[in-house]
ROMAR-931720 format. One record per residue: chain; x, y, z of N, C-alpha, C, CB in turn. Coordinates in steps of 0.05 Angstrom, whole numbers, always signed. Glycine has a CB too. Layout:
BEGIN
ATOM|c|n_px|n_py|n_pz|ca_px|ca_py|ca_pz|c_px|c_py|c_pz|cb_px|cb_py|cb_pz
ATOM|A|X|Y|Z|X|Y|Z|X|Y|Z|X|Y|Z
...
END
This chain:
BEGIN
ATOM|c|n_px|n_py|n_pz|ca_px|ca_py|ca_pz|c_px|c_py|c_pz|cb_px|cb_py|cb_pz
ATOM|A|+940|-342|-216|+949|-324|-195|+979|-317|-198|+944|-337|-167
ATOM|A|+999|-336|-199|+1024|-336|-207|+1023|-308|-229|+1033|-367|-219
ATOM|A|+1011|-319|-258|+1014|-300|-275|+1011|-276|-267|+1000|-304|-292
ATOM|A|+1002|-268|-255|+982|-235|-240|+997|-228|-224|+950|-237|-223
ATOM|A|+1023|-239|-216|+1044|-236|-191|+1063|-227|-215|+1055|-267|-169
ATOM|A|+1075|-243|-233|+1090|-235|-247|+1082|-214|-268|+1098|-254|-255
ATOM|A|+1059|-205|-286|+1056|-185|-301|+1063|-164|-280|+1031|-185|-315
ATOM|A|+1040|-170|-249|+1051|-147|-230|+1078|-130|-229|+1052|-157|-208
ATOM|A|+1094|-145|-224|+1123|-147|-217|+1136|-131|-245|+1134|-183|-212
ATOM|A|+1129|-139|-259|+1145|-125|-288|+1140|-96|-294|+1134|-140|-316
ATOM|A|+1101|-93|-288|+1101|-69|-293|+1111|-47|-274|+1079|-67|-298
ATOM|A|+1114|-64|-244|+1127|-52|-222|+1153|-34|-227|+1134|-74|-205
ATOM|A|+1176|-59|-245|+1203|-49|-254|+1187|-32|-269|+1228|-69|-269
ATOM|A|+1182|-39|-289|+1184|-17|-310|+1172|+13|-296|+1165|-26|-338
ATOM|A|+1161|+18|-288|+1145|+45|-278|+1178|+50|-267|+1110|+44|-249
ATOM|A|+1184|+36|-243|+1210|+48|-230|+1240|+54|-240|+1215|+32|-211
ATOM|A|+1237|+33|-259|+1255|+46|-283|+1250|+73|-296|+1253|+28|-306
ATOM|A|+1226|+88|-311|+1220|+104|-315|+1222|+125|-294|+1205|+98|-323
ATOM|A|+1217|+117|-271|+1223|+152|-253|+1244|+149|-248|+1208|+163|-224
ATOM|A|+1270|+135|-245|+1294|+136|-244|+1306|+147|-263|+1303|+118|-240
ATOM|A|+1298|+143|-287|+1316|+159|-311|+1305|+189|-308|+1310|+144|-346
ATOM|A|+1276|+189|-310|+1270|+214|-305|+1291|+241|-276|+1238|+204|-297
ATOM|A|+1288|+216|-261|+1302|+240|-238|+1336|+239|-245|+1295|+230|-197
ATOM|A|+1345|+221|-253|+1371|+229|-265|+1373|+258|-281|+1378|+207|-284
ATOM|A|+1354|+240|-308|+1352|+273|-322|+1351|+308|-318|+1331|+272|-330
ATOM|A|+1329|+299|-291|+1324|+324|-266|+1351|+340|-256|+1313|+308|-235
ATOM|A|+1370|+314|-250|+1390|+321|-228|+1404|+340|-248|+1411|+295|-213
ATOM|A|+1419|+324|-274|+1429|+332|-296|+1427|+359|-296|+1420|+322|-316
ATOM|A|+1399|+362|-300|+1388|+396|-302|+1393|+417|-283|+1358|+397|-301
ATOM|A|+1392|+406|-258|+1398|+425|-239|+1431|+433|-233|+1383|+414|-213
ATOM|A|+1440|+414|-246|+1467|+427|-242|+1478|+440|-266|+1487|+408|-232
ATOM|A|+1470|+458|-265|+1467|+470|-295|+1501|+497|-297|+1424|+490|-297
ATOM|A|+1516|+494|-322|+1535|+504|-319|+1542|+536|-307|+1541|+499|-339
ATOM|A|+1558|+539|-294|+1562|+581|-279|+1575|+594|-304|+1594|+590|-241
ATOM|A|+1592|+574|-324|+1610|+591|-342|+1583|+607|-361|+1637|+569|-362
ATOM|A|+1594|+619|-376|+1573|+629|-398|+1566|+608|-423|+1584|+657|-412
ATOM|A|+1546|+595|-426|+1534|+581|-447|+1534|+598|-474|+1506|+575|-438
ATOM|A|+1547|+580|-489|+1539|+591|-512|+1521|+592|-536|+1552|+589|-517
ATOM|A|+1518|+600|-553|+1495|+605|-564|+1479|+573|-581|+1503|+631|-586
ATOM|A|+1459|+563|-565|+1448|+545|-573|+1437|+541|-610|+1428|+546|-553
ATOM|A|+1444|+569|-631|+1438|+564|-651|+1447|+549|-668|+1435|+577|-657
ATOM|A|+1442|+537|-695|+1452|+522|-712|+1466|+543|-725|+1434|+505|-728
ATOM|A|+1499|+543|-729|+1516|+545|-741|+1527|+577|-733|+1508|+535|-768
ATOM|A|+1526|+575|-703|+1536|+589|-682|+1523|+616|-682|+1566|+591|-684
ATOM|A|+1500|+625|-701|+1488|+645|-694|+1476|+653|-674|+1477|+647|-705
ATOM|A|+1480|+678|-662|+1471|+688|-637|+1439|+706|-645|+1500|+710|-623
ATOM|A|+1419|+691|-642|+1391|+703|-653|+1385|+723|-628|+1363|+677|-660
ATOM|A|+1385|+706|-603|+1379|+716|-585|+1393|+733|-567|+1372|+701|-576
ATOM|A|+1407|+744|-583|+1435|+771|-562|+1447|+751|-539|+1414|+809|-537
ATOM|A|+1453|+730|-532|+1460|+719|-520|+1488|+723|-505|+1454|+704|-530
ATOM|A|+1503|+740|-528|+1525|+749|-520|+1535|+777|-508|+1535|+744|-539
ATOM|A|+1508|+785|-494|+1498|+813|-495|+1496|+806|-462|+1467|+823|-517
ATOM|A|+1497|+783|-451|+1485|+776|-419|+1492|+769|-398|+1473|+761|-416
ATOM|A|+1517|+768|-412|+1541|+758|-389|+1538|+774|-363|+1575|+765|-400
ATOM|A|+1540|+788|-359|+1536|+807|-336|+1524|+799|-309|+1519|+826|-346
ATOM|A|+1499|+795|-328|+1471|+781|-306|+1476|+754|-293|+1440|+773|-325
ATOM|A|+1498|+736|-313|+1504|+713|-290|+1509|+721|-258|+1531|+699|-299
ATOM|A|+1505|+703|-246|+1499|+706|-219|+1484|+724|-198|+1516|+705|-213
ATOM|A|+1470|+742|-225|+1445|+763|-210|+1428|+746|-198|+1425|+783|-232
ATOM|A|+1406|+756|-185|+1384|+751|-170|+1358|+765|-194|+1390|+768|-136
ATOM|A|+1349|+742|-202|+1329|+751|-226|+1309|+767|-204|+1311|+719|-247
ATOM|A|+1292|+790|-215|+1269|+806|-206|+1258|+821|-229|+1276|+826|-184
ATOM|A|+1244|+844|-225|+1231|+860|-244|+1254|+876|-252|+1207|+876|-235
ATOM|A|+1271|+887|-236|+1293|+916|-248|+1315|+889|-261|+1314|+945|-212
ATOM|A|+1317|+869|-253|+1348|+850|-278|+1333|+846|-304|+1361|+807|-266
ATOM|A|+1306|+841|-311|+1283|+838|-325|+1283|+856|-349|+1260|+844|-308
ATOM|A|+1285|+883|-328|+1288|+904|-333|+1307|+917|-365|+1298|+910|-308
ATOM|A|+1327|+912|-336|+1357|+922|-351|+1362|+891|-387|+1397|+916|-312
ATOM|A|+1356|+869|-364|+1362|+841|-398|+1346|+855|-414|+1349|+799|-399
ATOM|A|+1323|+861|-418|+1310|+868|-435|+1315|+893|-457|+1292|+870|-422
ATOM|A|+1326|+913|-440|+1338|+935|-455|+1364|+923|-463|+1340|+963|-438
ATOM|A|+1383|+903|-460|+1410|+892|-457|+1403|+887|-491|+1418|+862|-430
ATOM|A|+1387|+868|-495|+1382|+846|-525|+1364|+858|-537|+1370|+813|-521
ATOM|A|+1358|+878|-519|+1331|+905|-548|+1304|+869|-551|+1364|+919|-612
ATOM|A|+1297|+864|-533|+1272|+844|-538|+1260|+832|-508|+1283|+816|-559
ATOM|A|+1240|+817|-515|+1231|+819|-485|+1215|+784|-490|+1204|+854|-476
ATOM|A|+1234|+777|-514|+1229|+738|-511|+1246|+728|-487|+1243|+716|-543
ATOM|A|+1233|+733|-463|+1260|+714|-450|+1241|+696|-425|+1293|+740|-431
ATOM|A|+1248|+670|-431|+1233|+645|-412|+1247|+638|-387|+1232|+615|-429
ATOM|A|+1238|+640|-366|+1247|+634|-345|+1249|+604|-341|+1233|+647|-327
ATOM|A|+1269|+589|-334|+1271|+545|-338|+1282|+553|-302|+1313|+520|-374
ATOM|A|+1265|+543|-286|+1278|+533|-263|+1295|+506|-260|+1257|+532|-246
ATOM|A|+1315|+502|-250|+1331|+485|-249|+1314|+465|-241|+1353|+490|-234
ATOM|A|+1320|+437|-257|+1314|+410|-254|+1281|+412|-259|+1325|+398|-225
ATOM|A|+1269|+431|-267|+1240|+429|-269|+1240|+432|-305|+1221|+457|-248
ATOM|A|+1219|+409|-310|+1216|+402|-343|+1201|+434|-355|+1190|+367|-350
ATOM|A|+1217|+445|-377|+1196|+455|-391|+1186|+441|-419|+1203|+481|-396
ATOM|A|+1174|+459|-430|+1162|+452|-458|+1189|+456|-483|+1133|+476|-465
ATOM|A|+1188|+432|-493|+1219|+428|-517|+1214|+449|-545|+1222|+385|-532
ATOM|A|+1194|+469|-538|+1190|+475|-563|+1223|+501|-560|+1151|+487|-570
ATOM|A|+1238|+497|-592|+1258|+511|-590|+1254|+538|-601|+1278|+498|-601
ATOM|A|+1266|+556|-593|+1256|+587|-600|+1287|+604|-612|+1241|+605|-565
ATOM|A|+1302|+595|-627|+1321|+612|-630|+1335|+642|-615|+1315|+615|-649
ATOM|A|+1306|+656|-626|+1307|+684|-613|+1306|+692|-584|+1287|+695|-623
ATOM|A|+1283|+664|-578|+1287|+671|-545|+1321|+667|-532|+1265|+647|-526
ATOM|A|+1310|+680|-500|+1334|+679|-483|+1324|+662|-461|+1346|+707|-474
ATOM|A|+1321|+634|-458|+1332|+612|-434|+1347|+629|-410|+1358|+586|-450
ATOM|A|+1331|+637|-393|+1347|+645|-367|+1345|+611|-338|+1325|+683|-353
ATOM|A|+1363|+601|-332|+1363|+578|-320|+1368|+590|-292|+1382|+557|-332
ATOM|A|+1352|+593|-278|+1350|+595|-246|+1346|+574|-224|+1331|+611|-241
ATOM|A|+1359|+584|-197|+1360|+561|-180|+1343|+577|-157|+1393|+548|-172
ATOM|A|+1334|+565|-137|+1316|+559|-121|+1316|+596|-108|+1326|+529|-100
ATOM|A|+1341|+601|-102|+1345|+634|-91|+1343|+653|-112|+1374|+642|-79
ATOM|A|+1335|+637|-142|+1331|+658|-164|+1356|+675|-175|+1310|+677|-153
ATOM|A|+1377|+654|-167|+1400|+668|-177|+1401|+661|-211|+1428|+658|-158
ATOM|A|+1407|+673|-226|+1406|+665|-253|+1442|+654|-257|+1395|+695|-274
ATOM|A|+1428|+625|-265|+1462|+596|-270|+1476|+609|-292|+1453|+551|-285
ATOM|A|+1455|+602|-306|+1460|+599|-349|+1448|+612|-357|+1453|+575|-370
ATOM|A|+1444|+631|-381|+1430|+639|-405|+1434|+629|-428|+1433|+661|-409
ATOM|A|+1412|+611|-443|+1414|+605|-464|+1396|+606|-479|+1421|+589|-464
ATOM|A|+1406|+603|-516|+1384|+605|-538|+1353|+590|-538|+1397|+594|-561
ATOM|A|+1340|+599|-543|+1325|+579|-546|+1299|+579|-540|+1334|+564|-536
END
């Protein structure tokens, strides 16, 4: 019985250890930088016109900002990352990382 208290107990920490780092990670994310990010490529290449977007910081993402980024970088790779919510790590050079917060204001734009 003892034993079954203590394996309990361990796997207890450990799970709670795990969502603690996790929501750290979260927080990390949501405070995501206002200056302009720069180009996430290896060896400072700008694949994704990234330097083409400045503008749109602090827009209100919709269909006409969509719009206009799209004609901005001549392409239409661009992933919407809501703040502190996980996406998929696959990296995309060409794409454009738009990082939005809850009012859909766009934080950051980045590669990727």
């Amino acid at each position: 019985m003892r034993t079954r208290v203590i394996i309990c107990a361990g796997a207890m920490l450990a799970v709670a250890g795990a969502v603690c780092a996790q929501a750290q990670s979260i927080v990390a994310m949501s405070r995501a930088p206002k200056t302009p990010a720069t180009s996430a490529s290896p060896g400072g290449q700008d694949n994704c016109k990234r330097r083409l977007t400045d503008r749109f910081l602090g827009q209100r993402y919709g269909p006409a900002v969509r719009s206009q980024l799209t004609r901005a970088v001549m392409h239409d790779r661009i992933r919407l990352v809501h703040a502190g919510v996980p996406v998929t790590p696959d990296y995309r050079p060409d794409r454009l990382n738009l990082i939005i917060d809850r009012q859909q204001t766009i934080m950051a734009i980045r590669c990727g």
